[in-house]
N, C-alpha and C positions, 0 to 999 in steps of 0.2 A: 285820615283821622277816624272816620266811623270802621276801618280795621281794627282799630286796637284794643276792643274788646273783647273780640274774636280770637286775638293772637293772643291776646290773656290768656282765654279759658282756654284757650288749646295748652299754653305753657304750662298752666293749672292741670292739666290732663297728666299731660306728658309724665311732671314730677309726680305726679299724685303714683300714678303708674311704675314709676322708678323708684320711690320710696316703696310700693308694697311690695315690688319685687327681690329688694335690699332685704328687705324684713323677713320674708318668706327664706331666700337666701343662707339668712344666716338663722335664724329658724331649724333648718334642715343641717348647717353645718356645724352649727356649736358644738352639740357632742360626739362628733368624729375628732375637731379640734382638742376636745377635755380630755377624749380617751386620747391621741396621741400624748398630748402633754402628758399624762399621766404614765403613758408609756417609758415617754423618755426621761422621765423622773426614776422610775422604777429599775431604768437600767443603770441612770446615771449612779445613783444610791447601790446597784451592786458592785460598779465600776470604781468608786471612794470603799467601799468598803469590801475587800476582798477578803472572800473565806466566808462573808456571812450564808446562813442558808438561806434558801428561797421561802419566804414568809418569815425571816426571822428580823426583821427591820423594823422597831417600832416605833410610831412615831410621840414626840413628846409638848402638851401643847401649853402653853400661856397664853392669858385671854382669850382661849377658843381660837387662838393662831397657831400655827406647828414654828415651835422654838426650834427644836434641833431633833434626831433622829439616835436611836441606841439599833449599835446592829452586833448579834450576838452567834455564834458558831452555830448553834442548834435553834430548831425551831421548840426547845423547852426551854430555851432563855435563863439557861444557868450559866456559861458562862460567855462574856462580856466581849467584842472585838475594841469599838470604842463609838465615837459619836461621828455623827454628819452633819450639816449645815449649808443652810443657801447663803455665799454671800455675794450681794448687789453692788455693783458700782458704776458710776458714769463715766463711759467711754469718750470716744470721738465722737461717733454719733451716734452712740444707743447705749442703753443700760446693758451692762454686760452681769447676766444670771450664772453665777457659777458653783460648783457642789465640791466640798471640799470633806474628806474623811479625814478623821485622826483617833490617833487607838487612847487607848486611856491616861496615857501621859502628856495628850496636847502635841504627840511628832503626827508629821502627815502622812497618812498612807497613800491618800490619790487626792487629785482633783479633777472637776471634769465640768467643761462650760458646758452647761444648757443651753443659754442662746445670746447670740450677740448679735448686730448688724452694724459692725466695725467697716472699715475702706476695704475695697476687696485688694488684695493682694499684700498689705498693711497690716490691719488691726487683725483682720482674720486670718493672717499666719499663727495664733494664740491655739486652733486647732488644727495646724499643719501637723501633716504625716510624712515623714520624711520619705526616702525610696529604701525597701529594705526594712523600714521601722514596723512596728503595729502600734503604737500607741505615741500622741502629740508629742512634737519631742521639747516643746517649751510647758509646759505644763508636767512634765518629767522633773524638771527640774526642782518643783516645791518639796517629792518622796526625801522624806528621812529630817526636813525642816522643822522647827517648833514652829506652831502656825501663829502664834500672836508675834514672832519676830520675823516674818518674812518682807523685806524689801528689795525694791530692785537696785543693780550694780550705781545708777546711776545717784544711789540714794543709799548710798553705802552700803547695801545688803549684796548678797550672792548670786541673788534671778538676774539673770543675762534678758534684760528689756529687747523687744522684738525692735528689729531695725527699721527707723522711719514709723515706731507706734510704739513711744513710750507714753503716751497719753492712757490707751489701752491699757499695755504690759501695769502700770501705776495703778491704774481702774479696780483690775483685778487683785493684784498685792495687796494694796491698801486695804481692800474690802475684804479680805480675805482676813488680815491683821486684824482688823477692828473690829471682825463677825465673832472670828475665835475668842478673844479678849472676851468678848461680851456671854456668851455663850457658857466660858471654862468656868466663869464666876457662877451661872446659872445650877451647875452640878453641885450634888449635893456637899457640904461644909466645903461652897467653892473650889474644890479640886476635884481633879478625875478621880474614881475610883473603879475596881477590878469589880 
């Protein structure tokens, strides 16, 4: 009994100790983390929007939040490729971030997940490369779709849902449908324009 004051402040130590070195931690890691994120933002956004130049990707904001992205041939932003956008959805088990280009008529040029932490072998077949392929071959499938009509086969649409993760495959669709919709409206006298 007269130990357990002892084993307190030792416990009291210990975390005192493991909380400052958490803190320090991540201190020193935040912005290696922010600049990758931002990395792979910046490829993802060339990746949806093929053909734009380097620096000609602008971003577009409401409330001080980035709505959507205009990414244009030149870096003098005369003429116009089309828009980009993040859209969010709840997977199996994580939110799946994914970047979706479309040119000025609302068809899709690319899409490209940011990040997800789907079932391995399952959900994250959504970034499978096949053998022989360069680029995912389910995510291939949205090029040449109107993005506010994309669903999967299982839900009468055309996307071939990944086998054993249509939870996922839906995640992404869906969010993808609902991000464009919201988005096309945002453009000026709600349609795309050149």
């Amino acid at each position: 009994m007269k130990d357990i004051p002892q084993f307190a402040a030792i416990l009291c130590l210990v975390a005192l100790i493991a909380a400052a070195s958490l803190s320090w931690i991540n201190e020193i890691t935040e912005p290696k983390i922010a600049s990758q994120e931002m990395k792979a933002l910046n490829e993802g956004l060339q990746a949806v929007l093929p053909g734009a130049s380097k620096g000609s990707i602008v971003p577009v904001k409401k409330a001080g939040n980035i709505s959507y992205y205009i990414g244009y041939h030149d870096p003098e932003q005369r003429k116009r490729i089309g828009y980009a956008f993040e859209a969010s959805g709840d997977g199996y088990s994580s939110t799946i971030r994914t970047l979706v280009g479309v040119d000025t008529t609302g068809t899709i040029l690319a899409i490209h997940v940011l990040s997800q932490q789907e079932t391995p072998g399952l959900g994250t077949r959504c970034q499978e490369i096949r053998p022989g392929e360069s680029h995912p071959w389910w995510q291939a499938q949205f090029k040449g779709l109107n993005a506010s009509d994309v669903r999967v086969d299982k839900d009468g649409g055309i996307i071939e849902s990944i086998t054993g993760a249509t939870i996922t495959s839906r995640a992404i669709t869906n969010a993808i449908a609902e991000k464009a919709t919201a988005v096309m409206q945002e453009l000026p006298s709600g349609k795309q324009t050149e």
